[in-house]
Biopython code that builds the backbone (N, CA, C, O; Angstrom):
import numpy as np
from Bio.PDB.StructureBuilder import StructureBuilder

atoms = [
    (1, "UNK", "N", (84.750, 69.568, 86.151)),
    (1, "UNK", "CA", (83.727, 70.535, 86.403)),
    (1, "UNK", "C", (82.403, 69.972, 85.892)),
    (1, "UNK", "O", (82.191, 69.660, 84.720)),
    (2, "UNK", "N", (81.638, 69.887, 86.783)),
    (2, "UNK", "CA", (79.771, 69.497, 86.261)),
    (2, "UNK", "C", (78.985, 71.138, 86.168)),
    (2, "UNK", "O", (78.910, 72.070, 86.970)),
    (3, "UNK", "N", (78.416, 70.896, 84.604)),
    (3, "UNK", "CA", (77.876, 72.433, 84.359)),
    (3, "UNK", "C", (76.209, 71.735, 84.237)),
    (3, "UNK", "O", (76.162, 70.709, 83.559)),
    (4, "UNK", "N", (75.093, 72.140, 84.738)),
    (4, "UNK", "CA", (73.892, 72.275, 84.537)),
    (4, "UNK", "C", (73.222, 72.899, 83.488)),
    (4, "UNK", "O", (73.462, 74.107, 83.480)),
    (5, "UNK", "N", (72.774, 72.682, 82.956)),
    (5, "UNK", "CA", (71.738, 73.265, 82.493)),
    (5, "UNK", "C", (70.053, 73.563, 82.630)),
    (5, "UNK", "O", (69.372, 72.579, 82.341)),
    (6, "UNK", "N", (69.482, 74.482, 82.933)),
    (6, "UNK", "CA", (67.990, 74.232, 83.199)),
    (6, "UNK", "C", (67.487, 75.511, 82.277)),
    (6, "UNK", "O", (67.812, 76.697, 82.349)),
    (7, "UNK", "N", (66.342, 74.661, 81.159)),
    (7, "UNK", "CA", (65.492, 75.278, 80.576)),
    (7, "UNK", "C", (63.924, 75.334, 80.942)),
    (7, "UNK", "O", (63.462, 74.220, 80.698)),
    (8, "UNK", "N", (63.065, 76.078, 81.364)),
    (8, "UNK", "CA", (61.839, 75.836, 81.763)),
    (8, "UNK", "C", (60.653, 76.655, 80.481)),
    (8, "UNK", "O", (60.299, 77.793, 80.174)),
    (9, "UNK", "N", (60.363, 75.115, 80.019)),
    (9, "UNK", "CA", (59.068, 75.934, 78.804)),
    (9, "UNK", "C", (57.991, 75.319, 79.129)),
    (9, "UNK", "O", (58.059, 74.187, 79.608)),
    (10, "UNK", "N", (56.723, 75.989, 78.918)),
    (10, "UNK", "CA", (55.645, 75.913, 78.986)),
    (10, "UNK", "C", (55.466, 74.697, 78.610)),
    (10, "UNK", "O", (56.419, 74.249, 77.971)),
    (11, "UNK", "N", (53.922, 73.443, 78.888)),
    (11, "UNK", "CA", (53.496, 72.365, 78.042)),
    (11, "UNK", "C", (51.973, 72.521, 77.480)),
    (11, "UNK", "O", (51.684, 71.818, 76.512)),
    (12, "UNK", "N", (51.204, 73.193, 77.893)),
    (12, "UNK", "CA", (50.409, 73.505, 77.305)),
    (12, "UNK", "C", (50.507, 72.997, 75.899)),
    (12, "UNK", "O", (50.018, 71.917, 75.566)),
    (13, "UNK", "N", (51.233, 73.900, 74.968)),
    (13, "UNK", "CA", (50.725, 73.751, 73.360)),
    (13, "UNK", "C", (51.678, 72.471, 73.030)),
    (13, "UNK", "O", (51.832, 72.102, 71.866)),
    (14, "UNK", "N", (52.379, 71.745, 74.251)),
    (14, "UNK", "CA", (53.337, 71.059, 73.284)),
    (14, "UNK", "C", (52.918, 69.365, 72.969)),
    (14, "UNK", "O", (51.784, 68.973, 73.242)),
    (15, "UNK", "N", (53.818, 68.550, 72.450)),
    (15, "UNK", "CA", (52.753, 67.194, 72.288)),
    (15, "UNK", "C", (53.281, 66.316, 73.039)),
    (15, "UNK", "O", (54.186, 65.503, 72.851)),
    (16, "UNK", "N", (52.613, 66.561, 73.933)),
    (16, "UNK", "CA", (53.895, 65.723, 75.105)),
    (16, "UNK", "C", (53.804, 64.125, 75.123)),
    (16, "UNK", "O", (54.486, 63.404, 75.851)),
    (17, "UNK", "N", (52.831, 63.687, 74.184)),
    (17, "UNK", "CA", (52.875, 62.270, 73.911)),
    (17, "UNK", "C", (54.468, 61.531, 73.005)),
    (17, "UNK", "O", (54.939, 60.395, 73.063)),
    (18, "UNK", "N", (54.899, 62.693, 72.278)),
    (18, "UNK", "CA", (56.128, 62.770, 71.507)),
    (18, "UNK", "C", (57.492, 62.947, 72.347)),
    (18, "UNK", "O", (58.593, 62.427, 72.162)),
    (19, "UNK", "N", (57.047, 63.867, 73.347)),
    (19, "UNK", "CA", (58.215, 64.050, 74.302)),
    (19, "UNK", "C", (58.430, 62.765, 74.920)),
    (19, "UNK", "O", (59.470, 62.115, 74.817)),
    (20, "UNK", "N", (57.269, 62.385, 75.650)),
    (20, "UNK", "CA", (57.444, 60.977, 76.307)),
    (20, "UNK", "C", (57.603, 60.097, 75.877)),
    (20, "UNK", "O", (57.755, 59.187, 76.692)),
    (21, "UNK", "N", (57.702, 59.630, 74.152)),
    (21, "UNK", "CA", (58.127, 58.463, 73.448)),
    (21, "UNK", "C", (59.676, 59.188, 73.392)),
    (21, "UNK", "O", (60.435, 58.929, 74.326)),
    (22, "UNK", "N", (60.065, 59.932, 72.496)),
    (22, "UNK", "CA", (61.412, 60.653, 72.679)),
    (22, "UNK", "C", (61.978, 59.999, 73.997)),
    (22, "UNK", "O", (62.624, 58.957, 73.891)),
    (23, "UNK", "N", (61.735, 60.639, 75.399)),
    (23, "UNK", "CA", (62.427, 60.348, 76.503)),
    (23, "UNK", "C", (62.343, 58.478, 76.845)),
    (23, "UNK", "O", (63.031, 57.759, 77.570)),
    (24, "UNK", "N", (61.634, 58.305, 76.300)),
    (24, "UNK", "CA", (61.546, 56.305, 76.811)),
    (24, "UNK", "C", (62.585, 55.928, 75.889)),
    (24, "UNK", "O", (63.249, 54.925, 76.152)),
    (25, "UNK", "N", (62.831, 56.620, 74.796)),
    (25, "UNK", "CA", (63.449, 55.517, 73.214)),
    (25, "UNK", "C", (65.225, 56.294, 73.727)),
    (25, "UNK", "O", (66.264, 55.836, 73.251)),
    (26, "UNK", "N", (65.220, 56.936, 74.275)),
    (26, "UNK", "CA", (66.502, 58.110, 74.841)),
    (26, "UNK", "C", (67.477, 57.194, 74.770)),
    (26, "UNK", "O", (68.405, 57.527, 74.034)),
    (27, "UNK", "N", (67.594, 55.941, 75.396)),
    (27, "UNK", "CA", (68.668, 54.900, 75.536)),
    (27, "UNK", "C", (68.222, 54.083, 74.222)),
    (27, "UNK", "O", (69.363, 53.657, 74.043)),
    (28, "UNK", "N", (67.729, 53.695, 73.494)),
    (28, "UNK", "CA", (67.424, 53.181, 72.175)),
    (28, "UNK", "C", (67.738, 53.209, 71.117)),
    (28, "UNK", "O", (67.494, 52.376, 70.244)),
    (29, "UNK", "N", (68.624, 54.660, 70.999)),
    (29, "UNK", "CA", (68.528, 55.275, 69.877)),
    (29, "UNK", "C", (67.873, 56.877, 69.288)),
    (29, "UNK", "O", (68.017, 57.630, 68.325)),
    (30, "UNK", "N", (67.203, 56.805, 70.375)),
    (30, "UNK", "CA", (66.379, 58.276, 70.759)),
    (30, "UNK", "C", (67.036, 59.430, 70.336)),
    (30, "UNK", "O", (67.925, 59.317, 69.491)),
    (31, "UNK", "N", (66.615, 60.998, 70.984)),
    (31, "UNK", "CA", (67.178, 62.170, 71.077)),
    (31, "UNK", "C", (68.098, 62.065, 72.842)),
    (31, "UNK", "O", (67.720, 62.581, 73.893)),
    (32, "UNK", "N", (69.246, 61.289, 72.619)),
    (32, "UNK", "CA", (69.847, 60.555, 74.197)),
    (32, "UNK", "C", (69.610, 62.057, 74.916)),
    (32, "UNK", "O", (69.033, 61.873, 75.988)),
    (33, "UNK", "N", (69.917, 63.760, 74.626)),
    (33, "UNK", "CA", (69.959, 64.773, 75.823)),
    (33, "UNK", "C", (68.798, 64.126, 76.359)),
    (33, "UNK", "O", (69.058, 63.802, 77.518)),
    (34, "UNK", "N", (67.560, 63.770, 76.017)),
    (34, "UNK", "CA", (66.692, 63.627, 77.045)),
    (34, "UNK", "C", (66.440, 63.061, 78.315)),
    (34, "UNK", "O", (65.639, 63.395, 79.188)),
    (35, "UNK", "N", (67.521, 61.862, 78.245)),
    (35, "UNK", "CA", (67.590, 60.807, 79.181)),
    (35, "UNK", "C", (67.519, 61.357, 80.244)),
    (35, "UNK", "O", (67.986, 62.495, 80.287)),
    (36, "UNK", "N", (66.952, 60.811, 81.429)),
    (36, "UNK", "CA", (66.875, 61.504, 82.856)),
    (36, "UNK", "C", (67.117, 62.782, 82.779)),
    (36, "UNK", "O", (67.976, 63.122, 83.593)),
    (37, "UNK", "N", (66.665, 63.727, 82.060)),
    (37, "UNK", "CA", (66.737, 65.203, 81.664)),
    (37, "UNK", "C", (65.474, 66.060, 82.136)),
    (37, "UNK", "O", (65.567, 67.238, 82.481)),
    (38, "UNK", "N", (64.483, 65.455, 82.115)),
    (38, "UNK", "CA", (62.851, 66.228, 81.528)),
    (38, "UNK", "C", (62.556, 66.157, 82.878)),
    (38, "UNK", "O", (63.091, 65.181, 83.404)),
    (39, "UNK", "N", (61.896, 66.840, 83.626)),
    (39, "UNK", "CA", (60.758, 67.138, 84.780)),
    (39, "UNK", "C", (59.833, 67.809, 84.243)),
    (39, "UNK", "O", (60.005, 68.699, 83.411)),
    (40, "UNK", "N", (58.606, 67.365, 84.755)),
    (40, "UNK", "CA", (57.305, 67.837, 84.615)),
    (40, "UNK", "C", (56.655, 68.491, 85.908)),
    (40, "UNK", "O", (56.263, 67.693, 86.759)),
    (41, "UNK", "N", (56.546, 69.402, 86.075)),
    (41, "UNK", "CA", (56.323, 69.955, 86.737)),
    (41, "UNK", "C", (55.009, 70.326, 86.631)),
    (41, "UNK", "O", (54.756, 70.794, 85.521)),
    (42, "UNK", "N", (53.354, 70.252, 87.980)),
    (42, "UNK", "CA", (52.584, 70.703, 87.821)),
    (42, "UNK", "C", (52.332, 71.828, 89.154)),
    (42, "UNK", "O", (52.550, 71.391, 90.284)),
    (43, "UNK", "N", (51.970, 72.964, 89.029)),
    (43, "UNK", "CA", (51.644, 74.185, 89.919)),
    (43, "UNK", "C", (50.335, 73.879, 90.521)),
    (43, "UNK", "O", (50.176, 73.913, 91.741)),
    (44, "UNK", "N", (49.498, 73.614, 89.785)),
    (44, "UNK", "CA", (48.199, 73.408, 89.941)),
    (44, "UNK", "C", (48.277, 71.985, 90.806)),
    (44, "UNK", "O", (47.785, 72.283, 91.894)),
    (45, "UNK", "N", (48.523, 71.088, 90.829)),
    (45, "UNK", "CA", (48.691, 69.826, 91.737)),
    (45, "UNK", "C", (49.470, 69.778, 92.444)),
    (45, "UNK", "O", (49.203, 69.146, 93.466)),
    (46, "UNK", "N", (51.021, 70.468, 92.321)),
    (46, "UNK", "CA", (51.867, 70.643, 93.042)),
    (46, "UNK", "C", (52.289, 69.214, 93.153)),
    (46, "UNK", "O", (52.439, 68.658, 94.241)),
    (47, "UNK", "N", (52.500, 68.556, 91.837)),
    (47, "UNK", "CA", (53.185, 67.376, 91.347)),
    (47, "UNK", "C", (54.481, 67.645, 90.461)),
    (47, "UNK", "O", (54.487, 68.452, 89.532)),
    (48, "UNK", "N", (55.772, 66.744, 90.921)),
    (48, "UNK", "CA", (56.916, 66.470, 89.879)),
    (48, "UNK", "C", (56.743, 65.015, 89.137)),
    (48, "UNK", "O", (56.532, 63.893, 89.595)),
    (49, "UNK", "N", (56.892, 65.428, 88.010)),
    (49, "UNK", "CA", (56.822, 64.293, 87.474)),
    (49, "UNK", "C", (58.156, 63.975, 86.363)),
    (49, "UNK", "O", (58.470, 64.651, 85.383)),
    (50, "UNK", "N", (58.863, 62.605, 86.924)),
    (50, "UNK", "CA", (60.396, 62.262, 86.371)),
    (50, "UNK", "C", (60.047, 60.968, 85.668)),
    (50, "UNK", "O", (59.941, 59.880, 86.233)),
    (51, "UNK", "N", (59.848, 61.241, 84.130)),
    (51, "UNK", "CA", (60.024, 59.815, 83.392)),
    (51, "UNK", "C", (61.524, 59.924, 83.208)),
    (51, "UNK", "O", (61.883, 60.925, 82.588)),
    (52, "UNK", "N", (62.672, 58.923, 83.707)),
    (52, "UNK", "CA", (63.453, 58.607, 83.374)),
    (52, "UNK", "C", (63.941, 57.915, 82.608)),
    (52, "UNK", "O", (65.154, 58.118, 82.559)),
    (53, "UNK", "N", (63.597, 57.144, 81.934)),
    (53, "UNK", "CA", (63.575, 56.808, 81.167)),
    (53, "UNK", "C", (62.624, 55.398, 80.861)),
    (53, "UNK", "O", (61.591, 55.322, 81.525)),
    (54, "UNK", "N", (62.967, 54.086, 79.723)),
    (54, "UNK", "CA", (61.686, 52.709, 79.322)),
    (54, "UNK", "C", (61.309, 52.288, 80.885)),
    (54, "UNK", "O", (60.192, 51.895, 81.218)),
    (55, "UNK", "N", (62.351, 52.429, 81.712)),
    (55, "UNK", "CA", (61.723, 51.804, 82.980)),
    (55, "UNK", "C", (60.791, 52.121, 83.457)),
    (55, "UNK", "O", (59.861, 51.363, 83.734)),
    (56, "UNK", "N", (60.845, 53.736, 83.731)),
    (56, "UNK", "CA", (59.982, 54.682, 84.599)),
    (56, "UNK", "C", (59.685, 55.149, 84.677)),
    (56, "UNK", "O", (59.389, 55.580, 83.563)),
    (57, "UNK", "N", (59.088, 56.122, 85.878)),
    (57, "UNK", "CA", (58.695, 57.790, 85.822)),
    (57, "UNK", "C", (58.517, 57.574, 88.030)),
    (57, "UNK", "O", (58.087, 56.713, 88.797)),
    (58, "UNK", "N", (58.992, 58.595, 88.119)),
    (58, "UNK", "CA", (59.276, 58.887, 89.195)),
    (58, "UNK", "C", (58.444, 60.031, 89.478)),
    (58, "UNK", "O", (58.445, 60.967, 88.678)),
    (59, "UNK", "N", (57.272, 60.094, 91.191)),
    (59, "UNK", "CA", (56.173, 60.924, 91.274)),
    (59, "UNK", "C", (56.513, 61.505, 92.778)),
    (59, "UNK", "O", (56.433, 60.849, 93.816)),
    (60, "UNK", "N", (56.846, 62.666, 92.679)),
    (60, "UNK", "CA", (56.857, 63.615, 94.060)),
    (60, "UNK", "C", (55.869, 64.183, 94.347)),
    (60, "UNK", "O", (56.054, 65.257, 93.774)),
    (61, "UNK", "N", (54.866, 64.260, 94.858)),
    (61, "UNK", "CA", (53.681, 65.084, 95.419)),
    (61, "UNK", "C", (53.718, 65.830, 97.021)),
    (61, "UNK", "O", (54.437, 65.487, 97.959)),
    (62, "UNK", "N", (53.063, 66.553, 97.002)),
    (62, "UNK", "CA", (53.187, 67.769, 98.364)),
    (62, "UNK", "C", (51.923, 67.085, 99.147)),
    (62, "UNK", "O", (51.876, 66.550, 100.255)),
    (63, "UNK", "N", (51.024, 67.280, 98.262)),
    (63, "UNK", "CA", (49.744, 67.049, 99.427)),
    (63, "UNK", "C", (49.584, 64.869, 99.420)),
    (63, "UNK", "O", (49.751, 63.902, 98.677)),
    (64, "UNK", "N", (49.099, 65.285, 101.025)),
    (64, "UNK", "CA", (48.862, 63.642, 101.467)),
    (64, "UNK", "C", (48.081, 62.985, 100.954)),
    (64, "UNK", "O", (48.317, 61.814, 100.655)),
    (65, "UNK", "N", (46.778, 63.669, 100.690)),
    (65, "UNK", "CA", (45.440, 62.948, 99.955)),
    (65, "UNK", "C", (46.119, 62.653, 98.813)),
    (65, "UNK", "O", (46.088, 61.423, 98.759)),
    (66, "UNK", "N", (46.802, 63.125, 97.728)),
    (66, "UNK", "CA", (47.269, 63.420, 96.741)),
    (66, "UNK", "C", (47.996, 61.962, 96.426)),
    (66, "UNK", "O", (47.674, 61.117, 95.590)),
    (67, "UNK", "N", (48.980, 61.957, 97.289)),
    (67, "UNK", "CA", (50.187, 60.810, 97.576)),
    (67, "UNK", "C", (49.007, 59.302, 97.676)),
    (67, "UNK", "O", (48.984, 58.341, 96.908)),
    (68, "UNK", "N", (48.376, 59.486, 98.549)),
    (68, "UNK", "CA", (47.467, 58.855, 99.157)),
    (68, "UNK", "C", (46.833, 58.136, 97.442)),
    (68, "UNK", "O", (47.330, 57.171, 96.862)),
    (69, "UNK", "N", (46.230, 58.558, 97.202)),
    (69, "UNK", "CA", (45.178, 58.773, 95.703)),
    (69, "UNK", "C", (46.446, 58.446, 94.682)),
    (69, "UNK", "O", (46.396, 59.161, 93.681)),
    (70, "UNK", "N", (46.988, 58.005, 94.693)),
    (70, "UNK", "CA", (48.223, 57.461, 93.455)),
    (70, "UNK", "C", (48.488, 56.643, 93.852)),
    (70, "UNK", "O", (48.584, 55.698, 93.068)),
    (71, "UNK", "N", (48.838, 56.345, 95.510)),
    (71, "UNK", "CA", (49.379, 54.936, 95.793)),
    (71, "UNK", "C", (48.535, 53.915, 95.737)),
    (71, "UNK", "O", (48.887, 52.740, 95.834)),
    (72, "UNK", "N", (46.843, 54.485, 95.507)),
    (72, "UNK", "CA", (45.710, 53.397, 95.475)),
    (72, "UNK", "C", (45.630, 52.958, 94.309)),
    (72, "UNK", "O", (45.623, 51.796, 93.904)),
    (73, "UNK", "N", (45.545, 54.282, 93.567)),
    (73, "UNK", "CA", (45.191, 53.777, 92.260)),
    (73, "UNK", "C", (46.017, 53.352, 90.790)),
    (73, "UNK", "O", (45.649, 53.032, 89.660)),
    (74, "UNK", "N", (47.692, 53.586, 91.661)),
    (74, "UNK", "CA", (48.795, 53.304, 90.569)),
    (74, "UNK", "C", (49.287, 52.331, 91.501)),
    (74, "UNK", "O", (50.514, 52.416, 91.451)),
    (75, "UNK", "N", (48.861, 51.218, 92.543)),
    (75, "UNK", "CA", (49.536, 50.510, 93.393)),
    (75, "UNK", "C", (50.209, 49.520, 92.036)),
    (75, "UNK", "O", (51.420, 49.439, 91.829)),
    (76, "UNK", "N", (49.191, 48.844, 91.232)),
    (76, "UNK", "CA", (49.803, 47.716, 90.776)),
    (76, "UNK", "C", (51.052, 47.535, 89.636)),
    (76, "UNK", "O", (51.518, 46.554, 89.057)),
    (77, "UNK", "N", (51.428, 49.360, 89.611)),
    (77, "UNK", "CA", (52.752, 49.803, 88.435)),
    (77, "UNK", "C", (53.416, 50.141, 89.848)),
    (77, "UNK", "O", (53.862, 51.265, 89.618)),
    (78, "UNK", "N", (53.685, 49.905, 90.913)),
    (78, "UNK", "CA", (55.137, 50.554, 91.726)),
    (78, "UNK", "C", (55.704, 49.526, 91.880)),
    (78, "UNK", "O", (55.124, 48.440, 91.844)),
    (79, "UNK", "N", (57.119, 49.690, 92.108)),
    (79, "UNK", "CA", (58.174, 48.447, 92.396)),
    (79, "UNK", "C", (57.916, 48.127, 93.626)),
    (79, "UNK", "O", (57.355, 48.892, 94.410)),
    (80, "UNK", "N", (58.378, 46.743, 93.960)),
    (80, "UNK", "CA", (58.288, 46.264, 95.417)),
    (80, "UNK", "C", (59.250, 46.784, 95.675)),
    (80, "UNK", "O", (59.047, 47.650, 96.526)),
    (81, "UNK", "N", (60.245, 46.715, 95.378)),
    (81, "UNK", "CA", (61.701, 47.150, 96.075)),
    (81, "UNK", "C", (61.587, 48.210, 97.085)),
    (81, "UNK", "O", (62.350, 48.230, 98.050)),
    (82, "UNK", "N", (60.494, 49.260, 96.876)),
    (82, "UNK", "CA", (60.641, 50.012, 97.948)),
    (82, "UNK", "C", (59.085, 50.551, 98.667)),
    (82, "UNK", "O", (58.649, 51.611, 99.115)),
    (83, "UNK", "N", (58.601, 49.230, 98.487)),
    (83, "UNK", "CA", (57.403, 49.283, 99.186)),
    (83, "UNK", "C", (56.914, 49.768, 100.648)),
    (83, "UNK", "O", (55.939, 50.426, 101.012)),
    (84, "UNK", "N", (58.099, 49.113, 101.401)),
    (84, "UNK", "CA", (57.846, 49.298, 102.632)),
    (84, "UNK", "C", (57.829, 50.609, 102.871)),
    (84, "UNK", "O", (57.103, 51.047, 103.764)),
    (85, "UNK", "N", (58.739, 51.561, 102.003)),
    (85, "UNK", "CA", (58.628, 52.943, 102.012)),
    (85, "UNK", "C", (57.335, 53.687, 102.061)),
    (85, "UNK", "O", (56.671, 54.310, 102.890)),
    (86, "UNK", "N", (57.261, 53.272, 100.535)),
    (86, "UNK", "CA", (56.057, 54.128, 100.160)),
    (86, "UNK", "C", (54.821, 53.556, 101.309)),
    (86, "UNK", "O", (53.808, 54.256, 101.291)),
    (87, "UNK", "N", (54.805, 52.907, 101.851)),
    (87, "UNK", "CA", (53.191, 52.080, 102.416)),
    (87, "UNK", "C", (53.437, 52.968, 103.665)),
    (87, "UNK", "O", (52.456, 53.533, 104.147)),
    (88, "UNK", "N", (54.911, 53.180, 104.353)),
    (88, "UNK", "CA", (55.242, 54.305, 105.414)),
    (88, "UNK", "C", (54.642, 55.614, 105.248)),
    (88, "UNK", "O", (53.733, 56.178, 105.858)),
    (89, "UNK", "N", (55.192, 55.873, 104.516)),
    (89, "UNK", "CA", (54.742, 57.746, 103.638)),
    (89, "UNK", "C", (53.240, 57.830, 103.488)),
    (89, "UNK", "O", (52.523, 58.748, 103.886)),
    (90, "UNK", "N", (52.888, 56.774, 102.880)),
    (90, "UNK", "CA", (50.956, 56.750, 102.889)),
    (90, "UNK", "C", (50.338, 56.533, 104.062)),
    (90, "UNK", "O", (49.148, 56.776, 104.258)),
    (91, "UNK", "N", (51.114, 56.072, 104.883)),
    (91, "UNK", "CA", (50.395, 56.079, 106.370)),
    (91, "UNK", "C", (50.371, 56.702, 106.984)),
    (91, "UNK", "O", (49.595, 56.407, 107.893)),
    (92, "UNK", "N", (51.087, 58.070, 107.157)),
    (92, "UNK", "CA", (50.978, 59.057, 108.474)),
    (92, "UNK", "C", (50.028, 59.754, 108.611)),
    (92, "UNK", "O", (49.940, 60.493, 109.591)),
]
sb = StructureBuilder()
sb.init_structure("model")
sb.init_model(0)
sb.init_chain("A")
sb.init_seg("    ")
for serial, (resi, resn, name, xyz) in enumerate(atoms, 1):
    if name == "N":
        sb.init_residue(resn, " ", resi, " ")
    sb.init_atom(name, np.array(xyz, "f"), 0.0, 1.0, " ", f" {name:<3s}", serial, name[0])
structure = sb.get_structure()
């Protein structure tokens, strides 16, 4: 049996510079629940945001300009591996 859990708290007051060292060190030695655990969620941008862990962080966005405006200006942190993708998705 796989049981879920989902807690949703506010970030406002929290220190999310701590969360995000926490979630990178997760496989290290860390607080491990965090590992691929945390979404960030923004309403206002209508951005997900998945640090999975030292490797990464994984970025879902709704709007095109949006998508568009990250792939310019975060081009030189994305993997090639799935370039051809993303350069698809930014083009329509």
């Amino acid at each position: 049996m796989l049981v879920f859990e989902r807690y949703l708290f506010p970030v406002a007051d929290q220190d999310l510079k701590a969360l995000l060292r926490e979630i990178i060190k997760a496989d290290h030695g860390g607080f491990n629940y965090l590992s691929s655990s945390v979404f960030f969620l923004s309403s206002k941008e209508k951005v997900i945001y998945h640090c999975y862990d030292d490797r990464g962080v994984d970025i879902a966005v709704v709007d095109d300009d949006k998508r568009r405006q990250l792939f310019t200006d975060c081009h030189d942190l994305l993997f090639d591996y799935d370039m051809e993708e993303m350069v698809r998705r930014v083009s329509r």
